[in-house]
N, C-alpha and C positions, 0 to 999 in steps of 0.2 A: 344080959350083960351090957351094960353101956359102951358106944363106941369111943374112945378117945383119938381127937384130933394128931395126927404126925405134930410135933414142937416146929419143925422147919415152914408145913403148910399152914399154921396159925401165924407164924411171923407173915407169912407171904400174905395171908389176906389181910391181917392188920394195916401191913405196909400201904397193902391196893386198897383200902378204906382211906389208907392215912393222906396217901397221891390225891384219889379224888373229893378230898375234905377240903383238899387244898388247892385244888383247881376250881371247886364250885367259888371257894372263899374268892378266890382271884378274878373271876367272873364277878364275882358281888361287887369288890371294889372297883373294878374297871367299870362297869355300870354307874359306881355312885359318883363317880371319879368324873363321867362326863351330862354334860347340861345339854339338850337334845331340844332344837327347834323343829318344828314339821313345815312341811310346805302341803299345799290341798290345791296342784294344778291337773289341767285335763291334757293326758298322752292319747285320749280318742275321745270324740265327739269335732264339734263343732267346731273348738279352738284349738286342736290338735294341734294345727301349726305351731301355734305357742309357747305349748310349754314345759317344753324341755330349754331351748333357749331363755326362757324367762327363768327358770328355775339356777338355769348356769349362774346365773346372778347371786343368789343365794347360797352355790355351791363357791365362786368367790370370796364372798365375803367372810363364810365361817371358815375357809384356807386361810384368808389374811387377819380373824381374828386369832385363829390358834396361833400363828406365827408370829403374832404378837403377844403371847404367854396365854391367851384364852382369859376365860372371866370367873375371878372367884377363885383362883387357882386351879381351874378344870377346863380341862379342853369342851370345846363349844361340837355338839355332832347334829349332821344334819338327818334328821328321820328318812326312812322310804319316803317319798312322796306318797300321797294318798290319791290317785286318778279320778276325775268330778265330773269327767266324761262332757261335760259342759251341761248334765244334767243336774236338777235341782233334788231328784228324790236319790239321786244314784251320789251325791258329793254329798248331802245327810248322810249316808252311811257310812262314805267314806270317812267324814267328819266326826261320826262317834266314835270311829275304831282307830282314829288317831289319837280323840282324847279320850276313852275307855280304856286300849289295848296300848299304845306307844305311852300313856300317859305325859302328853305334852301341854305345858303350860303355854306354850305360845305358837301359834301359826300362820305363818305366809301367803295369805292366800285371799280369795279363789279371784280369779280372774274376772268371769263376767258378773256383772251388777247381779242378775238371776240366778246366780248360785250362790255369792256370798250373801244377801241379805237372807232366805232361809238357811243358812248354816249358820249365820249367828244368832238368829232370832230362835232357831230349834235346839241349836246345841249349845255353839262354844258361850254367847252370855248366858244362860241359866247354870252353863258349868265353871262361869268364872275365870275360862280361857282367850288368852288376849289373841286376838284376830288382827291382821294389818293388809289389808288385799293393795298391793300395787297397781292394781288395773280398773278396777271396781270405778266407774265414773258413773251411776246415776244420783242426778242429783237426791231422791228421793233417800238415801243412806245419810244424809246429814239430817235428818229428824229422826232417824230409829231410837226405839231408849232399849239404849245399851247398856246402861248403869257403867258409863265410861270402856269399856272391853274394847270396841272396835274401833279401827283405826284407820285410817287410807295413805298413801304417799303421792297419791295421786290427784290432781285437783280435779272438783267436778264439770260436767258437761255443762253447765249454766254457763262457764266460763271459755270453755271450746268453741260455743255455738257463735260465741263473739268474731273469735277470729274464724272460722269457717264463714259465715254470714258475710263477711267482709272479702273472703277469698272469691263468694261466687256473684258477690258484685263487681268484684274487678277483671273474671272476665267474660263480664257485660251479658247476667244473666237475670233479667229480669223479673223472669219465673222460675219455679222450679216445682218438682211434684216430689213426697218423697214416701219412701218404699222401706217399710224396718222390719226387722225381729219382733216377736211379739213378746215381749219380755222386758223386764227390767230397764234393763241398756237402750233397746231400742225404743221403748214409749218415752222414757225421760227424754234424749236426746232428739228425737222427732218433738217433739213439745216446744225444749230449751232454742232448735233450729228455727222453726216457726216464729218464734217470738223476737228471735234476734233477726231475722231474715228483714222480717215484717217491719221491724225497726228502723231498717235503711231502707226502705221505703219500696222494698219487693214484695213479691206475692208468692206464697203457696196456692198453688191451684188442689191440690190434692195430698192427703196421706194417707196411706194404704199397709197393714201388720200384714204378713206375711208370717206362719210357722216352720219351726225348721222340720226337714225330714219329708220336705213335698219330689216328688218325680218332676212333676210343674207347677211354675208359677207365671204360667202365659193368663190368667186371668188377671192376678194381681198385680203386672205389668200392665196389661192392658187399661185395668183401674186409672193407675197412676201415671200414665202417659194421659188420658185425656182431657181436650183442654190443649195438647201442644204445649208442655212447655217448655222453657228453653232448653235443661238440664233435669234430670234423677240423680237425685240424693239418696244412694245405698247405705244406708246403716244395717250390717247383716257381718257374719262370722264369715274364715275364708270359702268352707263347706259347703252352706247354700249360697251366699255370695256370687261364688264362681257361675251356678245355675244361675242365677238369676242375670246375672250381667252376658251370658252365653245367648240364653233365651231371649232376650231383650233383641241384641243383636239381631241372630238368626231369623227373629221372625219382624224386622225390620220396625222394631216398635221407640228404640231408641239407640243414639248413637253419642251422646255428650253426656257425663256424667259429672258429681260428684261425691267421693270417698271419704271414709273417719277412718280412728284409730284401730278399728276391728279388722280394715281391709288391706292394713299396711305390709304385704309379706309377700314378694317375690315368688310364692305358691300361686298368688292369684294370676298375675303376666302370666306364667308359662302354663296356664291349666285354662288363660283365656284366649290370650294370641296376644302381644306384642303391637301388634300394628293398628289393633281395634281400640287400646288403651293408652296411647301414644299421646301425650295432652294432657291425661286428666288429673285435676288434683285433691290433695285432700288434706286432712288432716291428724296431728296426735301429737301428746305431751311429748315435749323435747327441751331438753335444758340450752341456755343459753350457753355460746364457746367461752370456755373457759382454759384455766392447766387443772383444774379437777378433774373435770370431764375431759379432757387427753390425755389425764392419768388414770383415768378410767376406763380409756377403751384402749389403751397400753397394755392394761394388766390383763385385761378380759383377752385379748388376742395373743399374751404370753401363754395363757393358760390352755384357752380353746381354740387358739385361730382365728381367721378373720369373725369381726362382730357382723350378725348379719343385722340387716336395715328393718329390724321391729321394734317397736315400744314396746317398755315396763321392763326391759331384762335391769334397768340403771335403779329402776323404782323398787325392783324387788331388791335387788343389792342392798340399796339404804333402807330400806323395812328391816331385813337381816340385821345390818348394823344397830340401829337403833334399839331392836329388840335384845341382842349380845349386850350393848352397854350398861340398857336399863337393868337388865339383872346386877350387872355389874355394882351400879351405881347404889338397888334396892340393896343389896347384899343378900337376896333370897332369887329362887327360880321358879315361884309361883306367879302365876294369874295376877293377884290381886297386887302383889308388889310391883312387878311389867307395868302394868297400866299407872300405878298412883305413880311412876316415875320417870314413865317414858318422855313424857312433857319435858322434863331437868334436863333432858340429853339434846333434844330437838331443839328447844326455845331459848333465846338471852333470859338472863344476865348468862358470862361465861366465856369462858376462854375459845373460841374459835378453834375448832379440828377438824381436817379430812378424816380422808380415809386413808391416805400417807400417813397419818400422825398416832396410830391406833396405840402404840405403845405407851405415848402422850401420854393417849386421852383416857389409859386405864389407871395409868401410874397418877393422874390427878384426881382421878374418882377415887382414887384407895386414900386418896389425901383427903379425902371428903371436901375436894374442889369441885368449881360446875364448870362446865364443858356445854358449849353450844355446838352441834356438828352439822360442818355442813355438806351438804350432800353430794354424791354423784350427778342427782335428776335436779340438782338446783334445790331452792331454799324450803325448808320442810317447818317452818313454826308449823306447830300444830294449836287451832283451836279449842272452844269449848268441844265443838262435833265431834274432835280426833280428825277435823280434816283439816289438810294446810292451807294459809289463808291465804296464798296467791298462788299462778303457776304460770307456767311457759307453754309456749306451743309452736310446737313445727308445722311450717308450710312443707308438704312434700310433693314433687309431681314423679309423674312415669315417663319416660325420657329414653326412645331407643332401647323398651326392654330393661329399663332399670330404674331402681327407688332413688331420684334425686331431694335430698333437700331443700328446699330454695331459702329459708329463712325462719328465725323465730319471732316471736311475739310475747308478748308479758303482758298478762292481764291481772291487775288488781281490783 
C-alpha cells in the first residue's frame, strides 16, 4: 500500500524548497550584481612588510568608487587577496586560482619585478586577464609581449637609477659596490645603477646577487666590500635585507650605505638599530606635493589611520581606480575590454578628474565623454608598454629612528 504524504508536511516542504529557491536566487543576483577586482600581494615571504598596507590602497579606492554609485550600475568587490609569498612558483598558483576559481578579469598586482613577470607570462596573458602591478620596477617588463594585458603605475628603475646616482654623488661617494636580490628587481636595478652611476663619472667596484633565504651572507658581503668602497648599495627585500645590513655591521665589513624602494619601511630601523642607520639614504616613487596627494593621505588616515612611510600603497590606489573606470567606460567587465580602454581613462584628450571627482568621472563616461584622470602617485599616461611615460621620485633619509623625506625629483 502506498504511503501518502500528511497535506500540512507537503505544504511545509514545498514551502522549505520554495525559501531556498529563493535564497540561492538571491545569492545569484547578489553575485551578478557585483564586478570583483583581485589583488596578488605577499602577507609572508619577503615583502611581507608590504602588503597589507599596499593593498589598504586598493581597499580605498573600491570604498570610494562604490560611494560614488560603482560601475556599470554594480557595486565594485574587492576579491580575497591571493598571498605570492614573494615567491614565483607559489604567486602562479595563487594567480591561477584567482583567475580559475574567483574568476577575475582584472588584477592588482604583484609587487616584486620576480613575481609579476611569471605570472603574467604563465597565466594571467594566455588567459586574457588584465594585470596592473604598482610596484613592479624592472626595467625588463617593458619588452614582455603581453598582447597589451599588463600594465604598471609605476615608472621603471631605468629612471630611479637617475636620481639615486645623483643621490650618492652628493654625498661624495665616489665609489660604491653593490649587493642585490637575485631576481628580476634586483639584476635590472644593479644594471640601470651601474650605468647611471658610471655616468657621473663614479665607479662601481663590484656587484655581487645574493639569494633570499641564506642564514649568511658574510661571504657576499665580504665580495662586495672589496676594493673599499665608499658606500653599499642594498637592493634586497626587508627579510634578507635586515641580515644583510646586521651582518655587514657586526662583522665590521661596512658602515655607509645606500637604500631603494624595497628598503623603505620602518621594519628595517627597529629590526637594525637606529643609530647604525642614522644618515643613510635612498630611494622610491613618490609623487610630487600637491591637494591630490593631501587628499589622498586625508582619506587613507580617515579610513586606516596614520599612512605609514612606504611606497606603492598611492600606486595601487590609482591601478584600482583606473581598472573600476575602464570597465566603466568598455561597458563590459572582461580582460579584453579593461585593457582596449584603460589607455581612454589614463591618457588626454579629456576632461581632467581626481579621485575627489569619481561621481564626475562616471556620470561623463555614461555620457560617452573622455575623462583623463589624474592620479594619487602623479601623472599616469600610459604608453605603447602599458608603462607611464614619466615619473617622480622621492629622496628619503633615516633620521633619529625615522623615514624622512627630503625631496622629490621628476624624470622624464
Amino acid at each position: 500500500m502506498k504511503k501518502l504524504v500528511p497535506r500540512q508536511r507537503f505544504r511545509t516542504v514545498a514551502s522549505a524548497f520554495l525559501v531556498l529557491g529563493l535564497t540561492i536566487s538571491s545569492v545569484c543576483l547578489t553575485a551578478a550584481e557585483e564586478i570583483k577586482i583581485g589583488t596578488l600581494f605577499p602577507y609572508t615571504g619577503g615583502l611581507a612588510a608590504y602588503g597589507p598596507a599596499i593593498r589598504n590602497g586598493a581597499v580605498l579606492a573600491v570604498d570610494l568608487i562604490n560611494q560614488s554609485g560603482g560601475v556599470l550600475g554594480k557595486q565594485v568587490k574587492l576579491a580575497e587577496n591571493r598571498d605570492t609569498q614573494t615567491e614565483a612558483t607559489i604567486a602562479i598558483d595563487a594567480a591561477q586560482k584567482a583567475v580559475n576559481i574567483d574568476k577575475l578579469p582584472v588584477i592588482i598586482g604583484a609587487l616584486s619585478s620576480g613575481v609579476t613577470v611569471p605570472v603574467a607570462t604563465s597565466v594571467t596573458i594566455p588567459k586574457k586577464v588584465v594585470l596592473i602591478s604598482p610596484a613592479s620596477t624592472s626595467p625588463e617588463i617593458t619588452n614582455i609581449k603581453d598582447d597589451g594585458f599588463l600594465f604598471r603605475t609605476v615608472p621603471s628603475d631605468a629612471l630611479q637609477c637617475q636620481v639615486l646616482a645623483k643621490v650618492a654623488k652628493e654625498q661624495h661617494f665616489s665609489t660604491i659596490s653593490i649587493i642585490y636580490v637575485n631576481n628580476t628587481y634586483g639584476e635590472g636595478l644593479s644594471q640601470a645603477m651601474q650605468s647611471s652611476f658610471e655616468a657621473l663619472g663614479g665607479k662601481v667596484l663590484k656587484t655581487v646577487a645574493f639569494s633570499p633565504g641564506g642564514a649568511s651572507y658574510r661571504s657576499e658581503i665580504q665580495k662586495a666590500v672589496k676594493g673599499d668602497p665608499d658606500a653599499l648599495l642594498l637592493i634586497a627585500y626587508p627579510e634578507n635585507g635586515v641580515k644583510i645590513l646586521r651582518q655587514a655591521i657586526e662583522f665590521g665589513l661596512a658602515s655607509k650605505f645606500l637604500l631603494t624602494d624595497g628598503m623603505k619601511a620602518p621594519e628595517v630601523i627597529k629590526n637594525v638599530g637606529a643609530k647604525y642607520l642614522n644618515g643613510t639614504y635612498g630611494t622610491a616613487p613618490a609623487p610630487l606635493d600637491s591637494a591630490i596627494v593631501k587628499n589622498f593621505r586625508e582619506a587613507y588616515q580617515q579610513k586606516f589611520g596614520e599612512m605609514p612611510p612606504k611606497p606603492y600603497i598611492d600606486t595601487c590606489f590609482d591601478a584600482t581606480i583606473l581598472a573600476a573606470l575602464a570597465i566603466q567606460k568598455a561597458g563590459a567587465a572582461n580582460g579584453t575590454a579593461i585593457k582596449d580602454h584603460i589607455r581612454d581613462i589614463a591618457n588626454a584628450p579629456g576632461e581632467k578628474v581626481d579621485f575627489t571627482q569619481l561621481t564626475k568621472a562616471i556620470s561623463l563616461l555614461k555620457e560617452g565623454k573622455e575623462i583623463d584622470y589624474e592620479g594619487a602617485s602623479g601623472s599616469l599616461t600610459l604608453d605603447q608598454h602599458g608603462d607611464i611615460s614619466s615619473g617622480s621620485y622621492g629622496i628619503w633619509k633615516i633620521d633619529n629612528g625615522k623615514i624622512v623625506d627630503v625631496r622629490v625629483e621628476v624624470i622624464e
